[in-house]
MIFIDO-19629 format. One record per residue (C-alpha): x, y, z; residue number from 1; residue in three letters. Coordinates in pm, 1 decimal, decimal comma. Example, Ala and Ser with C-alpha at 12.3 -4.5 7.8 and 13.67 -1.06 7.14 Angstrom:
2
+----------+----------+----------+-----+-----+
!        u !        v !        w !   i !  aa !
+----------+----------+----------+-----+-----+
!   1230,0 !   -450,0 !    780,0 !   1 ! ala !
!   1367,0 !   -106,0 !    714,0 !   2 ! ser !
+----------+----------+----------+-----+-----+
# end
This chain:
284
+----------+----------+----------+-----+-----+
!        u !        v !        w !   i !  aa !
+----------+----------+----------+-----+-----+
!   7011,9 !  13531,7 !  11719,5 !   1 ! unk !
!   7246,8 !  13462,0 !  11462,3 !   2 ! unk !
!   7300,4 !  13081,0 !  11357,1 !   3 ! unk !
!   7644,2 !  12974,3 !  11383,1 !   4 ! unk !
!   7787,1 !  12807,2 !  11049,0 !   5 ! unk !
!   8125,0 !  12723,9 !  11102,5 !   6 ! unk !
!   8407,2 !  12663,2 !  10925,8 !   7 ! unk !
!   8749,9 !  12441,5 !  10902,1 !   8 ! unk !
!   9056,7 !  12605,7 !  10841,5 !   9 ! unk !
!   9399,5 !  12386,6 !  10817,1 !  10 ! unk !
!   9722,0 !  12479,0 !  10672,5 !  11 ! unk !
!   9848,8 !  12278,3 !  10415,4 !  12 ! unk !
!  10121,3 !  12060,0 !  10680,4 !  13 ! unk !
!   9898,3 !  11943,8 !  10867,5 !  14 ! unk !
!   9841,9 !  11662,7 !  10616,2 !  15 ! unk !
!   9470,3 !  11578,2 !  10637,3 !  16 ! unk !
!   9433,0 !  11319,0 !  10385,1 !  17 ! unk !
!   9262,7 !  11503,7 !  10064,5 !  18 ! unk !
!   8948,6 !  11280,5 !  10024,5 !  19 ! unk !
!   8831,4 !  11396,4 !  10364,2 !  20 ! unk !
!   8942,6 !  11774,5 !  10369,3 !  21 ! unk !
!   8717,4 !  11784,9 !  10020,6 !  22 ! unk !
!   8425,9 !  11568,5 !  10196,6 !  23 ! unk !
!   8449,5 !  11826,3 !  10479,9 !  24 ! unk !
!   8483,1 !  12099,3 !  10277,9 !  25 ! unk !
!   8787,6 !  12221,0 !  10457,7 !  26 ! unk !
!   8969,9 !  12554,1 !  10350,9 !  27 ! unk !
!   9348,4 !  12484,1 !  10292,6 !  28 ! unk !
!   9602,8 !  12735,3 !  10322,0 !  29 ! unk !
!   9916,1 !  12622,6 !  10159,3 !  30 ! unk !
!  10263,9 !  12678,6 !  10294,2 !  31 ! unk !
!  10551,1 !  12758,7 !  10041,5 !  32 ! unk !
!  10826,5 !  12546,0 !   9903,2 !  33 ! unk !
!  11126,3 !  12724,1 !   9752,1 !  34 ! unk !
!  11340,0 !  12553,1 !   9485,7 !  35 ! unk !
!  11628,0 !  12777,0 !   9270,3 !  36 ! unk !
!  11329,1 !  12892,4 !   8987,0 !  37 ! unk !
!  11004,7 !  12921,2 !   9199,3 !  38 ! unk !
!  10790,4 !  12933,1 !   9458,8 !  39 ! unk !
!  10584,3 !  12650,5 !   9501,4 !  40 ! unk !
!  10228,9 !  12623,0 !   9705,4 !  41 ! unk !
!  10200,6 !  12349,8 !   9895,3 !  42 ! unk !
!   9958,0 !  12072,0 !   9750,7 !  43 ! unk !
!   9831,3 !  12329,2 !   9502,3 !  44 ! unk !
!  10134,3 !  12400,2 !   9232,8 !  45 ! unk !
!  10354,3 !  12110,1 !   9344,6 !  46 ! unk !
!  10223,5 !  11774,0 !   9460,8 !  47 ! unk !
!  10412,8 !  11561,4 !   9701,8 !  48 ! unk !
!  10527,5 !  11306,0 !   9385,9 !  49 ! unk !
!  10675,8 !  11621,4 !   9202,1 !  50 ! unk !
!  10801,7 !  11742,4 !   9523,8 !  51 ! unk !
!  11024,7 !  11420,7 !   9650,9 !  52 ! unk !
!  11138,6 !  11366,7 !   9275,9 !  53 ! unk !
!  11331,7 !  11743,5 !   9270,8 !  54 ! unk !
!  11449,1 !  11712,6 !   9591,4 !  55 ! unk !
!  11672,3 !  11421,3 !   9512,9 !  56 ! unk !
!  11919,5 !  11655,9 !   9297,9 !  57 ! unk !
!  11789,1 !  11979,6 !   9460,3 !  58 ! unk !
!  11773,5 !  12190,0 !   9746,2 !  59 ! unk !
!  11405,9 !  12289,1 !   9907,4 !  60 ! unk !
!  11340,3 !  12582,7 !  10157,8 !  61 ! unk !
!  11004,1 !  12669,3 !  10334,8 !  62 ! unk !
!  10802,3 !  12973,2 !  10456,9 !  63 ! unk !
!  10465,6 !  13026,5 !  10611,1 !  64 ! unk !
!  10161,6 !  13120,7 !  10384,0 !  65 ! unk !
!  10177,2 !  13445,7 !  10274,1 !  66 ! unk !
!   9912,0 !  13694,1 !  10455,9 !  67 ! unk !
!   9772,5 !  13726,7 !  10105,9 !  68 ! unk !
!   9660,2 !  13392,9 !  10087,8 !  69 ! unk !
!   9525,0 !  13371,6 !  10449,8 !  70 ! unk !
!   9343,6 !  13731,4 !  10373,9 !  71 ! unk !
!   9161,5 !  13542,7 !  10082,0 !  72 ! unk !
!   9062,6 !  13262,5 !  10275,4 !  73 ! unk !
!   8913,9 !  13452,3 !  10519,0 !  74 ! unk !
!   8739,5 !  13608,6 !  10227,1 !  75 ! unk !
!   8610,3 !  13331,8 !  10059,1 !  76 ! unk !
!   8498,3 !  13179,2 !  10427,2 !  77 ! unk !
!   8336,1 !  13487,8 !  10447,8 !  78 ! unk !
!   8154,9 !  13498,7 !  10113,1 !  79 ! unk !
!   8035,4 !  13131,3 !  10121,2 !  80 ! unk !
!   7806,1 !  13256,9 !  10361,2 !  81 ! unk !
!   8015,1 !  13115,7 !  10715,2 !  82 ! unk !
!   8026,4 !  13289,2 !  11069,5 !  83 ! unk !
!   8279,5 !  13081,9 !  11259,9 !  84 ! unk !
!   8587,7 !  12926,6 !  11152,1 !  85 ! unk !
!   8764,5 !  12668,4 !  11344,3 !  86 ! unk !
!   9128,0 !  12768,5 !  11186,3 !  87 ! unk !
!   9395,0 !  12423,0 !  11263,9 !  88 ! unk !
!   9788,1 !  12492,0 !  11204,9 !  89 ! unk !
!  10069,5 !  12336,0 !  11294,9 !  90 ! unk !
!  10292,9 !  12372,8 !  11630,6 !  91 ! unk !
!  10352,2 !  12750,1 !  11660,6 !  92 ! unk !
!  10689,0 !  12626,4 !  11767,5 !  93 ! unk !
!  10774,0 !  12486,4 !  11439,2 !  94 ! unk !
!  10563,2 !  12779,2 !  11188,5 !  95 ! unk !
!  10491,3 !  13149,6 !  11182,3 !  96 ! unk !
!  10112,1 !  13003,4 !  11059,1 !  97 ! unk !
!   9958,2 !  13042,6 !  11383,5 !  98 ! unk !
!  10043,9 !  13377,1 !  11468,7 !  99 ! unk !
!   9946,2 !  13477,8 !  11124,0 ! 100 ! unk !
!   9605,5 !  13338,2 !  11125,0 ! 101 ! unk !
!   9552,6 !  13487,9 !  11497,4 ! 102 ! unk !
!   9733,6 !  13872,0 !  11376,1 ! 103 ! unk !
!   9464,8 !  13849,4 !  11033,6 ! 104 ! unk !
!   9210,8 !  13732,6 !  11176,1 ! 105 ! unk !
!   9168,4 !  14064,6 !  11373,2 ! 106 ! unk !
!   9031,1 !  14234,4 !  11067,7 ! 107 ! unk !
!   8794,0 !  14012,9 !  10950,7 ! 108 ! unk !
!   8389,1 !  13991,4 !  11075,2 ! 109 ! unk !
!   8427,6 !  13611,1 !  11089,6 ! 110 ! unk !
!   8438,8 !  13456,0 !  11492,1 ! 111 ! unk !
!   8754,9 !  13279,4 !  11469,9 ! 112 ! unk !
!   8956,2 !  13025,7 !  11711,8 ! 113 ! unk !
!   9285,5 !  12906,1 !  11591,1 ! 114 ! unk !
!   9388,2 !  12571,0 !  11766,7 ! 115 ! unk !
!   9816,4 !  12588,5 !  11798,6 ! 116 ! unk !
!   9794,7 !  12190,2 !  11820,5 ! 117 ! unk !
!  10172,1 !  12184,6 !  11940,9 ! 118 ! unk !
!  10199,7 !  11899,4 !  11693,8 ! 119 ! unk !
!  10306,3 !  11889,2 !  11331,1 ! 120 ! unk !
!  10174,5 !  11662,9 !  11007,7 ! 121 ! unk !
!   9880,7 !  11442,7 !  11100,5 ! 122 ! unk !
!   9897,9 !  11499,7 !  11437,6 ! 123 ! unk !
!   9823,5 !  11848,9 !  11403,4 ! 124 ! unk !
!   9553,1 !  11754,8 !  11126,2 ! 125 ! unk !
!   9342,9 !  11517,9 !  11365,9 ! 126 ! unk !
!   9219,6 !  11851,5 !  11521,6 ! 127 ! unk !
!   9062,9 !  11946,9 !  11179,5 ! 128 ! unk !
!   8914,3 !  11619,3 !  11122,1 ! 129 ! unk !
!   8787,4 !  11623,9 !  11480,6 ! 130 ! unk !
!   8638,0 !  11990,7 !  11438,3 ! 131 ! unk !
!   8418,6 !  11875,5 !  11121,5 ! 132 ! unk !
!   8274,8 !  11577,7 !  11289,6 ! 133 ! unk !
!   8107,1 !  11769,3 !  11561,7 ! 134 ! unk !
!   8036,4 !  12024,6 !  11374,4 ! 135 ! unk !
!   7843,3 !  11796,3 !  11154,5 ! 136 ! unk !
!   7743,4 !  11652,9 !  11457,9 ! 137 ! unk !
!   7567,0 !  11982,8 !  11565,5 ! 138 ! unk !
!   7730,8 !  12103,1 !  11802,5 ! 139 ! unk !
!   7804,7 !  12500,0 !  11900,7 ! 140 ! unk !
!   8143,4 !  12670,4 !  11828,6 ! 141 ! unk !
!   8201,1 !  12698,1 !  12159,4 ! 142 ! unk !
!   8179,3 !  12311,3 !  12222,4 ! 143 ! unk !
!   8397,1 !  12249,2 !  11963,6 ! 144 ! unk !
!   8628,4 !  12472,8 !  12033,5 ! 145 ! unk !
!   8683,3 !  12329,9 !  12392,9 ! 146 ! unk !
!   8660,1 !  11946,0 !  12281,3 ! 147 ! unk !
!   8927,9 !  12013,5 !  11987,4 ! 148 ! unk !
!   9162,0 !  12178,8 !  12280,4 ! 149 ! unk !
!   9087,4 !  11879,1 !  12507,1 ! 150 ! unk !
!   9160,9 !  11631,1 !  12255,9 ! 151 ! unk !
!   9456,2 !  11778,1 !  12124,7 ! 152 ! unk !
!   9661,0 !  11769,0 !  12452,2 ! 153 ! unk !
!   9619,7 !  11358,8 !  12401,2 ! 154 ! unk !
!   9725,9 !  11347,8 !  12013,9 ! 155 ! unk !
!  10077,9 !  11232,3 !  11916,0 ! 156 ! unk !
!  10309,4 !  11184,2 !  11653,5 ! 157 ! unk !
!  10594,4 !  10982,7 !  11591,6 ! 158 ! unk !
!  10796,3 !  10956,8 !  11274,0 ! 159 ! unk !
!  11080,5 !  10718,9 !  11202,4 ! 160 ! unk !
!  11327,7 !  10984,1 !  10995,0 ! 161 ! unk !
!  11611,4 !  10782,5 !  10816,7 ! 162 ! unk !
!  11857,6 !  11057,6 !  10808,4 ! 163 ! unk !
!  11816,8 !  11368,3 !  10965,0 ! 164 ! unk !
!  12048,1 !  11613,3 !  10757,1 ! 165 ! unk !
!  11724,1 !  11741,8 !  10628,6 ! 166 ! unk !
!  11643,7 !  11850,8 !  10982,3 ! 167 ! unk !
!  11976,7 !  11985,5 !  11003,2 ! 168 ! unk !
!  11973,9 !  12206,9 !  10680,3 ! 169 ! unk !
!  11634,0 !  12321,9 !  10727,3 ! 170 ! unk !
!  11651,1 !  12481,7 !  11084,7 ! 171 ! unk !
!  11442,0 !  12263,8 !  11234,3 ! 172 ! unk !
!  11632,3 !  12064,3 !  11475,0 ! 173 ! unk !
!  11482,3 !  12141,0 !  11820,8 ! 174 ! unk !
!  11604,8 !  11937,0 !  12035,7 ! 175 ! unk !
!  11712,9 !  11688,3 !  11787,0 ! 176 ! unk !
!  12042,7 !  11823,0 !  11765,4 ! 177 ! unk !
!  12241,8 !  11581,3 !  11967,9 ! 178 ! unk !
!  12162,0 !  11344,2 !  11752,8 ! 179 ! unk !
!  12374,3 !  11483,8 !  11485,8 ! 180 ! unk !
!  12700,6 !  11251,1 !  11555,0 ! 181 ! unk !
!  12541,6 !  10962,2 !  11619,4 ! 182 ! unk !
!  12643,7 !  10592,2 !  11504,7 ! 183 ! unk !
!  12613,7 !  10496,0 !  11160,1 ! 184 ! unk !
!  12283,4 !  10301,0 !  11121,6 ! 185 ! unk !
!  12106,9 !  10469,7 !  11426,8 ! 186 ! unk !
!  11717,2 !  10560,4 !  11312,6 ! 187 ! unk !
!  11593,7 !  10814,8 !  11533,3 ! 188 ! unk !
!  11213,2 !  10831,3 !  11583,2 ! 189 ! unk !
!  11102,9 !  11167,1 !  11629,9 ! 190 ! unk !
!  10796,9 !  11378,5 !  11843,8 ! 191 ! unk !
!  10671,8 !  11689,2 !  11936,1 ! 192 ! unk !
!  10740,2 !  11737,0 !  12320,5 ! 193 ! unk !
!  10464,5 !  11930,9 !  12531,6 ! 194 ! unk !
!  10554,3 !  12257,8 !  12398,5 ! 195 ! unk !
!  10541,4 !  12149,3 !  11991,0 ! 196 ! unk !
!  10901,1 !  12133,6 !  11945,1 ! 197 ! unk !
!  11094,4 !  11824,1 !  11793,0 ! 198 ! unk !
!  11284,9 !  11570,1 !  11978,7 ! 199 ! unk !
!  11416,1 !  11250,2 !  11950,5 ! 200 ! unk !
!  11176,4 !  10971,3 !  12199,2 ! 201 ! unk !
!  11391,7 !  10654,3 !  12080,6 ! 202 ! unk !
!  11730,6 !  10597,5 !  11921,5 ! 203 ! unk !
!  11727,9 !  10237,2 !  11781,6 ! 204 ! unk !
!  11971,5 !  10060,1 !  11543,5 ! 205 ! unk !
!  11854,7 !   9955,8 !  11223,9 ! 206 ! unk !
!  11559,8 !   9992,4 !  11017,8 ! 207 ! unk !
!  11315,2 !   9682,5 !  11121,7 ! 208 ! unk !
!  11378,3 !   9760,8 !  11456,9 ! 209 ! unk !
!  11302,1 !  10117,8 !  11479,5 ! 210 ! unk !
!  10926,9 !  10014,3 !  11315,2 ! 211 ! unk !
!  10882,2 !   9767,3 !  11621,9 ! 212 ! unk !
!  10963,9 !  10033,5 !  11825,0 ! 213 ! unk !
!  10742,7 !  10218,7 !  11641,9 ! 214 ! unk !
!  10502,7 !  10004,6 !  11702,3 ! 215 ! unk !
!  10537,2 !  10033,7 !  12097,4 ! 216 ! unk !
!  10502,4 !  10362,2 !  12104,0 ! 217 ! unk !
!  10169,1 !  10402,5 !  11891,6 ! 218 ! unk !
!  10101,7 !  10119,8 !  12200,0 ! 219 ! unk !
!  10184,1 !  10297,0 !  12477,3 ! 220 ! unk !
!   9970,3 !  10624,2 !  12311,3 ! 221 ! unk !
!   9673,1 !  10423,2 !  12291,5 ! 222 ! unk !
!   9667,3 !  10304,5 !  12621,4 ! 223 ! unk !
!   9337,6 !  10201,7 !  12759,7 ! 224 ! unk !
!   9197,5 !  10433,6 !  12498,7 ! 225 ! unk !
!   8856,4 !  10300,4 !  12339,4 ! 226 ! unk !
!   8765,8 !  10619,9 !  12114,5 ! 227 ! unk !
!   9152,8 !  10614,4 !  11876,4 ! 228 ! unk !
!   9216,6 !  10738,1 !  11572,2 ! 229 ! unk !
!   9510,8 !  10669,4 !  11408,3 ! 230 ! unk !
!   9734,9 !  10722,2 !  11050,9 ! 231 ! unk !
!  10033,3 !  10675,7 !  10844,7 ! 232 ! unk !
!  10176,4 !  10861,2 !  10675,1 ! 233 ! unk !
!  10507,7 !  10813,7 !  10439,2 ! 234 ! unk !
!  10710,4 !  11053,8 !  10206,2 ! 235 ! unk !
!  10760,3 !  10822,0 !   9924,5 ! 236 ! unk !
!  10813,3 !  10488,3 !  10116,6 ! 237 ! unk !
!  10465,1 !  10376,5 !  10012,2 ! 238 ! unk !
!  10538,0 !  10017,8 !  10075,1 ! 239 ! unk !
!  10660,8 !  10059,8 !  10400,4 ! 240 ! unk !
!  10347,5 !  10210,0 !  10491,7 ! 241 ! unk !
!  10128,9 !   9993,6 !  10437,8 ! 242 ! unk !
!  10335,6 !   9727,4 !  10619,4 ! 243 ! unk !
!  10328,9 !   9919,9 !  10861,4 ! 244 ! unk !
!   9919,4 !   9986,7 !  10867,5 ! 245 ! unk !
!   9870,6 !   9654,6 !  10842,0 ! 246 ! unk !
!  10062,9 !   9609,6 !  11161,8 ! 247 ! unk !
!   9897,2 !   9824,7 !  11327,2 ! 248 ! unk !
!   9505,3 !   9693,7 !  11211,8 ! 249 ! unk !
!   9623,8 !   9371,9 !  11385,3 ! 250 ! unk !
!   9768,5 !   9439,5 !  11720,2 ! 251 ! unk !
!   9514,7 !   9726,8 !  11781,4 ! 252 ! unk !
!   9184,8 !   9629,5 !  11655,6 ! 253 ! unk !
!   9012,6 !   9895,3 !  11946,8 ! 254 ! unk !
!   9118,1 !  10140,3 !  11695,2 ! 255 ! unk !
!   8803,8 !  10312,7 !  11542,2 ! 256 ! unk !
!   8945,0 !  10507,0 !  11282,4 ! 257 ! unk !
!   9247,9 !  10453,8 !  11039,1 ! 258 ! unk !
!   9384,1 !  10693,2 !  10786,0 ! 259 ! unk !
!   9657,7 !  10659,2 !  10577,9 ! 260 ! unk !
!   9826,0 !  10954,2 !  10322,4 ! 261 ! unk !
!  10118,9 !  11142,9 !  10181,5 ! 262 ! unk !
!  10375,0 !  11393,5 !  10421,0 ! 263 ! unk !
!  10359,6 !  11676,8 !  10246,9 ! 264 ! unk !
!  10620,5 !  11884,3 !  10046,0 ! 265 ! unk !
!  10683,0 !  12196,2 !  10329,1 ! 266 ! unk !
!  10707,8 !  11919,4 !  10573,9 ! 267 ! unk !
!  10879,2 !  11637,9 !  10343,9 ! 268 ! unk !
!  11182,9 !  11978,6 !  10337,6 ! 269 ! unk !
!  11299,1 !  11913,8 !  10684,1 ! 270 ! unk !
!  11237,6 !  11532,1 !  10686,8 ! 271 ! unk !
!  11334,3 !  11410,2 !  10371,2 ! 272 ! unk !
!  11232,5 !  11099,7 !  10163,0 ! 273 ! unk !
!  11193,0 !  10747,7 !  10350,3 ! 274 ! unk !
!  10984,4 !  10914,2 !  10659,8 ! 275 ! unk !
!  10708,9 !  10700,1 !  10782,6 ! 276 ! unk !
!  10493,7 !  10899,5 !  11029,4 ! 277 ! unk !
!  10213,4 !  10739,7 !  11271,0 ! 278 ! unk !
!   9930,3 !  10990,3 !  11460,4 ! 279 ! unk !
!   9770,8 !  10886,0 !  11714,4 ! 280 ! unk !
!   9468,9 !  11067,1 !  11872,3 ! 281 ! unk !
!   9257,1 !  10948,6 !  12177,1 ! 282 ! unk !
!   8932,6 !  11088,9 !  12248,8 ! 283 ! unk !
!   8839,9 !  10949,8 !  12504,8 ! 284 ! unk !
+----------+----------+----------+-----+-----+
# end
């Protein structure tokens, strides 16, 4: 019988935090960002610094990964001597990635499961990060497969947005879009409902108080939970992040794991600079 050695797959927006996709070896398949003169890769030919600084003055679109660049990842998987791949993409609600990496996979030899974590950013990257740890952990494909699921359907993510025209202009609205006339000074916090599309879980007034309610939300996700990770994220608000973080560390000290990172350009297109994004996943 054939050992298994298995692979992680993630696409490039679901923002696992680059010292541990390179510690995990993790494949990354990068989205595209579209200015006026180029096509971008995600992470690769346009880092989320370079990224935020253009789209001050200019306009940004997005597309999935081109099947090209899934093909040769399922190559190079392939070729590095791999059987399995645990392939991790963002909320097929949100992305055509999923249904790409499900359609190519088809032609390759490799065993592949591709987790549609209904979730977006870190949230949907916590299923990666989960998938290497019990793979290193030794367990079978199959095992992982079904814990990753499990876990997933108790991962969230909530970002405070400070203006949502970037929602607006990119298409990606969901069920954000009766927020569009609201009050000047109103700082939605945004999820991903049950079926991965966007929606607005608070409406609060003013900056500090949207973080508190922030907060209680990241609260009411942990729970009773005694297995948690949890990480910020910001697109360019660096120093609000780490307020935040720090926050967090000291009203939930049950947390095991904390993570902290960029948003990345594809996703930083629909939010726009300012966003400060918290993930939350319990394993218990």
């Amino acid at each position: 019988m054939q050992t298994e050695k298995i692979a992680i797959l993630v696409d490039s927006c679901s923002d696992v935090p680059t010292p541990v996709l390179q510690a995990a070896d993790m494949a990354l398949v990068p989205m595209n960002v579209i200015f006026r003169d180029r096509v971008y890769e995600d992470r690769i030919t346009i880092t989320p610094a370079e990224f935020y600084r253009r789209q001050a003055t200019e306009p940004a679109t997005t597309s999935s990964p081109t099947g090209k660049r899934v093909v040769e990842a399922y190559h190079q998987i392939e070729a590095s001597g791999y059987t399995h791949v645990i392939a991790v993409s963002i909320s097929a609600k949100l992305s055509g990635t999923y249904q790409e990496l499900k359609l190519l996979a088809e032609d390759s030899p490799l065993v592949v499961h591709v987790v549609n974590t209904r979730s977006v950013g870190i949230g949907s990257g916590f299923a990666a990060i989960y998938a290497a740890e019990l793979r290193d952990q030794g367990r079978s494909f199959d095992q992982i497969v079904a814990e990753v699921e499990r876990v997933t359907n108790q991962t969230k993510v909530f970002f405070y947005v400070p203006s949502l025209k970037y929602l607006q202009a990119g298409g990606r609205i969901g069920r954000v879009a009766g927020l569009a006339g609201t009050l000047l000074n109103v700082k939605p916090i945004i999820s991903c409902d049950d079926e991965g599309v966007y929606y607005p879980i608070a409406k609060v007034r003013g900056e500090k108080r949207t973080i508190a309610k922030l907060i209680s939300l990241v609260g009411d996700a942990i729970g009773d939970g005694q297995h948690v990770s949890v990480s910020v994220v910001d697109g360019v608000n660096p120093d609000l992040r780490e307020d935040v973080l720090a926050q967090l560390k000291a009203k939930f000290p049950q947390v095991s794991q904390w993570y902290s990172g960029d948003v990345s350009p594809a996703l930083g297109v629909h939010t726009g600079p300012g966003l400060i994004g918290v993930g939350v996943q319990v394993r218990d």
